[in-house]
N, C-alpha and C positions, 0 to 999 in steps of 0.2 A: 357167712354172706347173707345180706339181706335185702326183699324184694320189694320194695315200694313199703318199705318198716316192717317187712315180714319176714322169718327168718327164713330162707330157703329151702323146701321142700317141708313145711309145716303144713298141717292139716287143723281148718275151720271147725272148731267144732263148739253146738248151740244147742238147746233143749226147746222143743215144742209145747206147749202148756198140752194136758189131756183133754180139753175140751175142743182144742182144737184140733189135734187129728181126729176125734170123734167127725166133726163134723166133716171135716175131710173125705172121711169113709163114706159116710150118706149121697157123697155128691155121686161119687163114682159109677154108680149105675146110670146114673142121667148123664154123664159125660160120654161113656160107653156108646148109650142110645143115639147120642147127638154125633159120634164119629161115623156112627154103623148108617145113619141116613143121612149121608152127604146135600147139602139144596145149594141150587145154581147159584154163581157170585151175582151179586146184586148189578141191578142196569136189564140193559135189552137193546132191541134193536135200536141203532145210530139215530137221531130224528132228523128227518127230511121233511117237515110240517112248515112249510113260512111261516113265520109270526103274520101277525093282523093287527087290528084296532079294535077295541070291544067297546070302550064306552070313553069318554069327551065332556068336556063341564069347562065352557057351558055345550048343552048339548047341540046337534046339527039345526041349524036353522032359527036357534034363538036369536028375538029380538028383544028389545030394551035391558040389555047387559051392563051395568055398571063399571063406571072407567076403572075401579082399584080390584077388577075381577081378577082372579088367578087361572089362569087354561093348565088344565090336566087331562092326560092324555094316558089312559090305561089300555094296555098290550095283552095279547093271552099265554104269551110266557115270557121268560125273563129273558133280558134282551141286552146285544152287546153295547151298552149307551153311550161309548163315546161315535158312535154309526151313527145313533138314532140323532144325539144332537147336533153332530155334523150336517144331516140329512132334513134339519127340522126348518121351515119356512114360513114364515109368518107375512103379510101383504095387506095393509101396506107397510111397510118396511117402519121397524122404528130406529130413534135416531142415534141411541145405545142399545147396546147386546142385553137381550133379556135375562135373569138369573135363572141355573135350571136346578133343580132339587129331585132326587129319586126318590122314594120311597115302596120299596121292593118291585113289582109289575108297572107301577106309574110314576109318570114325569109330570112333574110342577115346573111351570114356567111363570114367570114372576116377573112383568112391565117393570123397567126402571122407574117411566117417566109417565106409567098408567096405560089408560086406552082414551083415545080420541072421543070425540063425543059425534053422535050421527056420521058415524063411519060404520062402513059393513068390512069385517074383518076377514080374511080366509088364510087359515092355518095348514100346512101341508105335510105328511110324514112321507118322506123323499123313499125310493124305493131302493135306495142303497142303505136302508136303516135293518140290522140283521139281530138273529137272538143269537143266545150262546154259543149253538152248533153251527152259525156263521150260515143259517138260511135266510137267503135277503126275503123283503115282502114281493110277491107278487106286484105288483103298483104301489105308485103312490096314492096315499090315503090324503082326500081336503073335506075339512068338515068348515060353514060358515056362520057369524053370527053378526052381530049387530047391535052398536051402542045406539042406536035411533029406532023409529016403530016399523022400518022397512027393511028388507036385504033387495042389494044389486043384484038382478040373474041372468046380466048378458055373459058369454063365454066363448072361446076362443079354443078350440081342438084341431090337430092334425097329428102326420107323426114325424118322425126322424129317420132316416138311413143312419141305420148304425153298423160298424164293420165290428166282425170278430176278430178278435186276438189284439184291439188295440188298446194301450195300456189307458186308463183314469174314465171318470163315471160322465155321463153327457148332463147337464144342465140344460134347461129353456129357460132364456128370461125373457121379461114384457115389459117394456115400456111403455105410462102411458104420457102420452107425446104435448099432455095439455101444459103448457110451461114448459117445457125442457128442451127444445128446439131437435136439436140433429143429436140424440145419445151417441157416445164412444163408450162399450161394452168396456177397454180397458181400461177409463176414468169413471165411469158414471154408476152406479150403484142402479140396479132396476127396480122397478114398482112391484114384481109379481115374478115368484121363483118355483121352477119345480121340477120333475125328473121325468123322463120318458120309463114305463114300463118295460119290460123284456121284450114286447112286441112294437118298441119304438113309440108309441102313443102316446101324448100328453094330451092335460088339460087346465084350461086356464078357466074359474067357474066365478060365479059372483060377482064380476067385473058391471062396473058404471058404463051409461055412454059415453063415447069418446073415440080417440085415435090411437091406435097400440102399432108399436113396432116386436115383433117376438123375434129373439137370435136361439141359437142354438148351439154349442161347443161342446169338444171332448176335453175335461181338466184333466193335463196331461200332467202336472206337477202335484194335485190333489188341493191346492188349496182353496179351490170353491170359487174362485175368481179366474177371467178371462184376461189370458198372456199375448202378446204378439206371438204369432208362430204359432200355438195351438188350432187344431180344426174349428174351423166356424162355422154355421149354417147363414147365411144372409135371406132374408124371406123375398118373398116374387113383390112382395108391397106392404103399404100398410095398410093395417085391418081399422077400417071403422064399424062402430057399432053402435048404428041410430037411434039404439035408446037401452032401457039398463033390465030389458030381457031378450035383447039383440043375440042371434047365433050365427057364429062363422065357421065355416073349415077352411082352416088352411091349406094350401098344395106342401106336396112332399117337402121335407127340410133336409137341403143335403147338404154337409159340410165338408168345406177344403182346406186346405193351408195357405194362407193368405202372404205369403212371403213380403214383408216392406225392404228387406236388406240386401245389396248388392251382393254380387259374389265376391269373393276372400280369393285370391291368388294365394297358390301352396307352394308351387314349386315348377323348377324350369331342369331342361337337362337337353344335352345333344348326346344321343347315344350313335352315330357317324356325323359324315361330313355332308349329307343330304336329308338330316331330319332332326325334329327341334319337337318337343313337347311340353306342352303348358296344364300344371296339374290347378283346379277349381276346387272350391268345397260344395261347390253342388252341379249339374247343368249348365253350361251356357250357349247362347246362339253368339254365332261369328258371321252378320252380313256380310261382311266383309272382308278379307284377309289383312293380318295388324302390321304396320308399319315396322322394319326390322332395320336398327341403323348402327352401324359401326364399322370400326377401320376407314376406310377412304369414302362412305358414302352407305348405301341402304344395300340390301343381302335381300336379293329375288326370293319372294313364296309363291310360288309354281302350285301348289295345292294347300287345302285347308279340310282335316275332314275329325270323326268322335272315332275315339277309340271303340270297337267294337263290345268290347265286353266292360266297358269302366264309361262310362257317359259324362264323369267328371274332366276327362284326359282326353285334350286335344292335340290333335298331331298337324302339322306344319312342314310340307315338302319346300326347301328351301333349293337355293342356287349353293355351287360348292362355299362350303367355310374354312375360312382360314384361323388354325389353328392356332389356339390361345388367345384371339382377340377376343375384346369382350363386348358382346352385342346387346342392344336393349331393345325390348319387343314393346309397344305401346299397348297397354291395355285400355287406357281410355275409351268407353262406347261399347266394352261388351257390357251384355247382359243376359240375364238369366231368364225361362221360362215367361215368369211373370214382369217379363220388360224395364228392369231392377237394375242400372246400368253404373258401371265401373267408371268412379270419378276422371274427367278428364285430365292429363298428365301424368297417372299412374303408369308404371313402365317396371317391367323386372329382365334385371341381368343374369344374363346366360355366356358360357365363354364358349367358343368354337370350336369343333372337333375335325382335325383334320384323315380319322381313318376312313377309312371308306364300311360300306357296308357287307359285310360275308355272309351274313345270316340267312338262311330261305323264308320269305312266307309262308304262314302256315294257316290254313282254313281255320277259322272258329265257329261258325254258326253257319248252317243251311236254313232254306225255309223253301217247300215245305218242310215240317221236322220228320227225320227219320220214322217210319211207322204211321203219317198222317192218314185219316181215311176222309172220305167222302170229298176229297182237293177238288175246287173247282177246276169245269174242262180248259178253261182258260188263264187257269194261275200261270204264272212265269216263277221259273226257279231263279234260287237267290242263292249267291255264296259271299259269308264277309270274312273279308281274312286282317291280318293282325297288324297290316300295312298297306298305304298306296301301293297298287298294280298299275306294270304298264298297262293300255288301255289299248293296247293290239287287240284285234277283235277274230281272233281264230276262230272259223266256222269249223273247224277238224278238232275241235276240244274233247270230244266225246269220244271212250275207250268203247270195245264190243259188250255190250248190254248182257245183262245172264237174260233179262226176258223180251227183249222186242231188239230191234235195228236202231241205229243210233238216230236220235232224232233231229229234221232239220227246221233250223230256227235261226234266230238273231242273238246276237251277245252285244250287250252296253254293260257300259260302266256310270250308274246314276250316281256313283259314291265315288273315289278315288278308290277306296277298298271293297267295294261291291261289284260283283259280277251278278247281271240279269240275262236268263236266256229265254227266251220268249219262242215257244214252236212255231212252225210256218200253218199246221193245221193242228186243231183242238185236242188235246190227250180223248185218248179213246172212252167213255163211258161208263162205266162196271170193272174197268182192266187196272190191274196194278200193277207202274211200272219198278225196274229195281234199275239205276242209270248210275256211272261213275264214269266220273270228269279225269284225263288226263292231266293230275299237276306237273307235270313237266313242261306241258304246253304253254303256261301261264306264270311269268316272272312279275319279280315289281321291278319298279322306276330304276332299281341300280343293277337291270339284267338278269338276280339272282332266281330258280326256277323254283317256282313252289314245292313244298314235302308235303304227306300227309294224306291221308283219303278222303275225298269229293265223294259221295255215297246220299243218291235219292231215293229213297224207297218210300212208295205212296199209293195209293186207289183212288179214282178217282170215282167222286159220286154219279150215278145212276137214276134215272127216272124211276125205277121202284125202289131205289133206296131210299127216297126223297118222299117229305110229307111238305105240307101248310097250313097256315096258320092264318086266323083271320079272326077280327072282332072290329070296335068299335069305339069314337072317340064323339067325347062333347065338343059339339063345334064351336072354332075361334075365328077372332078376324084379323090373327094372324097364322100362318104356317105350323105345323105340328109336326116333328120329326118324330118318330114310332123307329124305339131300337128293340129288335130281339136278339136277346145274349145267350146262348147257350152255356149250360152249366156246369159243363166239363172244359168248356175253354171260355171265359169271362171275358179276355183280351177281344176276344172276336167278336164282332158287333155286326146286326144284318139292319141297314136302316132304310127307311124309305119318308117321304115328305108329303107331307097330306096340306091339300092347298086348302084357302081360307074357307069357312060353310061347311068346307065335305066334312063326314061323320065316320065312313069306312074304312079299316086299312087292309092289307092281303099280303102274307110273305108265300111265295111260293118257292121251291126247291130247296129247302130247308134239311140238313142231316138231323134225322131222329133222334129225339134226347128231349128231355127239360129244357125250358126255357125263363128266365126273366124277362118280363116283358114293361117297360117304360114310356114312356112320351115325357117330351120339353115345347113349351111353347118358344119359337124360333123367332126371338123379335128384332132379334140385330140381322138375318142372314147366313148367320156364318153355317148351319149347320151341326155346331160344335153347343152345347150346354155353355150358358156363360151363369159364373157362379155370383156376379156380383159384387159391389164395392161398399165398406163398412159405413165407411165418413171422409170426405163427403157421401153419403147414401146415396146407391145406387140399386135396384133389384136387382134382385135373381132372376133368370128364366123360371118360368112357373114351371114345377114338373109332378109328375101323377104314374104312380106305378100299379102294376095287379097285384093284388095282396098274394097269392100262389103262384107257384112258377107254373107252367103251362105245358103239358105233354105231346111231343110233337110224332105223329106216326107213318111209317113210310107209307104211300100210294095212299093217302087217309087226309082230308081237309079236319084239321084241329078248329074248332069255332069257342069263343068265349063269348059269355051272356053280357061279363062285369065290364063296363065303359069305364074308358081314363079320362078324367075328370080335372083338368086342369085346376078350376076353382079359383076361375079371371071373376072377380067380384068388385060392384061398381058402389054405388053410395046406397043402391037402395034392397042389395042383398048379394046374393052368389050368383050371379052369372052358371046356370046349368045345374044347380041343384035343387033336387026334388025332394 
């Protein structure tokens, strides 16, 4: 038998020359040596160093640069380059993609079509540009030059509200507005591109006199371009800068989701014979309750209210249905959040259920939440449950309390599925109560009597529990809304409206904690931040936040030195900056 042409259990055998294992033998004491003093494997600790910029050709601030000049850009370690050239931003924009060449630590960027002539150039290293070990730069890096004997040095800074945990990298772009009319960020290519820092701040540097519009987005697909549906910042106005060493700051840049598209209908069901649900692919508002028609004529809805825990899912108390017919509900005229409204004639079929209802109501959400501290003495408790309730209003709701007497109050129904009980006099001060609601007392619309525990446990806050909060704002001529958000519950918002001139704000009774603290200048009324329209162009409300959140301490007035600075700015500077 044989093994790969060998014969089966044969032995290799070969002759070493003698100079060779002579030499052999010499080694062995150095081999020995080398086993007996083991040294660490090569490397060391992980690098955590950002990359930087160390040097640029032509260098920062050169003037009379030649149009067939090559820009290089050398880094202080090797760096992940398809980051860097994703991340690389050249202004004013040329009209093909520049060629890019490495050459170990530096990037060669190579004009197609050359450099302009008496133009001031600014080149940007985006701070999403990272070396090997995937440490971004701290900032982005602009260095500027100049094919003519001058450079432009007006500039354009603010920062962004950026959230964590949202997925793609924020872009600022700038438009300048001389020729271009009204930009649309999803058609229009911008003059001047660059990337907000870890601390949200840009800068837009070198810039000519003129009129700039600046936006602001999170690229949620990665491709560097601005999509319908990604977050947008809309600025409070546009920036002029009355000559070409003009300096502006912008107010805060905060971006939304600009919804342009109606709501999508998903799906319809009668789960009995007195209820009909309409599923959405996002939010919608129902003015009104929708037209239901079939069999002999239209099907009574008696109520209209959001499903509790699903905000997509609308529920529909209807008149009894006859089973198997098939009814069509008009969607025509809803719409969603952003007033986005369902083609008129749209309509979806649902067929009639003629069982009746057996199921009990079940509570899903209180409010206060189980465990709340510091509840105002005036809050009204809230229960939502999974269905229209009847709207009987039992003042005997209330089972024996583990810590106080049952308390007397008022019961409404502001929802079809919300119960509000409002005390007759204010919860007590420092005291926490523990209160549970009798579900048997409280059925829905088809008789059936609630299951499940009603359970409030809360404290309410206290004049020594309680601190304030006070500082100062640059005066407008118009209204200034001052929100302070506490940093354990964000949802919660404490606001007050500072009238036109005044300079001061004051929160008083305030639960202790950290605080965000913002201002919006109020030019519509509403009270509400209005975020702005892209194109047609409309501003933002201007807004201005503390750069630190703010510590609030019981029986203690918290004072801040730093004013919120709206940065209302007319033609011939900043309105309030010093």
């Amino acid at each position: 038998m044989e093994v790969g042409g060998w014969p089966y259990g044969a032995y290799l055998s070969f002759s070493i020359p003698k100079e060779t294992v002579r030499v052999l033998k010499s080694l062995l004491p150095l081999l020995a040596v080398a086993c007996a003093n083991p040294r660490p494997p090569p490397g060391g600790p992980p690098d955590a160093t950002p990359p930087r910029v160390v040097h640029t050709t032509p260098a920062a601030d050169s003037v009379g640069v030649g149009s067939d000049t090559r820009i290089r850009i050398g880094f202080s370690e090797s760096m992940n380059r398809r980051s860097v050239t994703r991340a690389i931003f050249i202004s004013p924009r040329f009209s093909t993609d520049p060629e890019f060449r490495w050459r170990g630590r530096e990037l060669e960027i190579r004009p197609r079509e050359g450099l302009r002539e008496d133009r001031t150039y600014v080149v940007s290293v985006g701070a999403g540009s990272s070396d090997e070990s995937s440490n971004r730069m701290e900032a982005t890096y602009s260095f500027a030059f100049s094919t003519g004997d001058r450079l432009s040095r007006g500039e354009i800074h603010g920062s962004v509200e950026q959230k964590t945990g949202k997925r793609g990298q924020v872009y600022v772009w700038a438009y300048d507005l001389r020729g271009t009319g009204d930009p649309d960020p999803a058609k229009d290519p911008p003059a001047y591109v660059t990337q907000p820092g870890d601390d949200g701040t840009y800068r837009f540097v070198r810039l000519g006199a003129g009129r700039y519009r600046v936006f602001a987005f999170q690229d949620g697909d990665r491709d560097q371009d601005y999509n319908p549906g990604e977050p947008i910042a809309v600025p409070p106005g546009d920036v002029p800068l009355g000559s070409d060493d003009g300096r502006v700051r912008l107010s805060l840049l905060k971006m939304a989701v600009r919804d342009s598209v109606p709501p999508r209908f998903v799906s319809a069901r009668t789960p009995d014979r007195r209820r009909l649900s309409l599923r959405f692919d996002e939010p919608v508002n129902l003015s009104s309750p929708p037209r239901i028609s079939g069999g002999a004529g239209f099907l009574d809805v008696q109520a209209v209210y959001t499903d509790a825990t699903d905000s997509s899912r609308v529920w529909l108390v209807t008149g009894p249905q006859t089973a198997g017919t098939e009814y069509s509900v008009a969607l025509g005229g809803i719409s969603d959040r952003f007033g986005n409204q369902i083609a008129p004639g749209e309509a979806a079929a649902v067929r009639g259920e003629g069982q009746p209802d057996r199921r009990p109501p079940v509570p899903v959400r209180v409010n206060p939440e189980v465990g709340a501290r510091h509840v105002s003495q005036d809050v009204a408790l809230r229960v939502d449950f999974n269905e229209a309730m009847s709207d009987d209003s039992n003042p005997d709701v209330w089972a024996v309390s583990d810590s106080t007497d049952a308390p007397e109050g008022r019961i409404s129904w502001p929802l079809p599925n919300r119960l509000a009980f409002r005390p007759l006099q204010a919860w007590a001060p420092g005291k926490t109560y523990v209160l549970r609601a009798r579900s048997d007392r409280l059925s829905d619309v088809s008789g059936n009597p609630a299951e499940g525990e009603i359970l409030f446990r809360f404290s309410v806050a206290s004049p020594e529990d309680q601190g304030a909060l006070s500082g100062s704002v640059v005066p407008s001529d118009t209204p200034i809304v001052v929100q302070a958000r506490p940093a354990s519950a964000p949802k919660v918002t404490h606001a007050i409206t500072i009238a036109p001139g005044d300079s001061s704000y004051f929160f008083e009774a305030l639960p202790p904690g950290p605080y965000r603290v913002l201002a919006f200048g109020d030019v519509d009324g509403t009270r509400s931040w209005t975020p702005g329209v892209i194109r047609p162009f409309v501003a933002a409300e201007p807004l201005s936040a503390l750069d630190d959140t703010i510590n609030v301490v019981s029986r203690w007035e918290t004072s801040t030195d730093e004013r919120l600075n709206l940065y209302v700015w007319t033609s011939s500077g900043i309105e309030g900056e010093k």
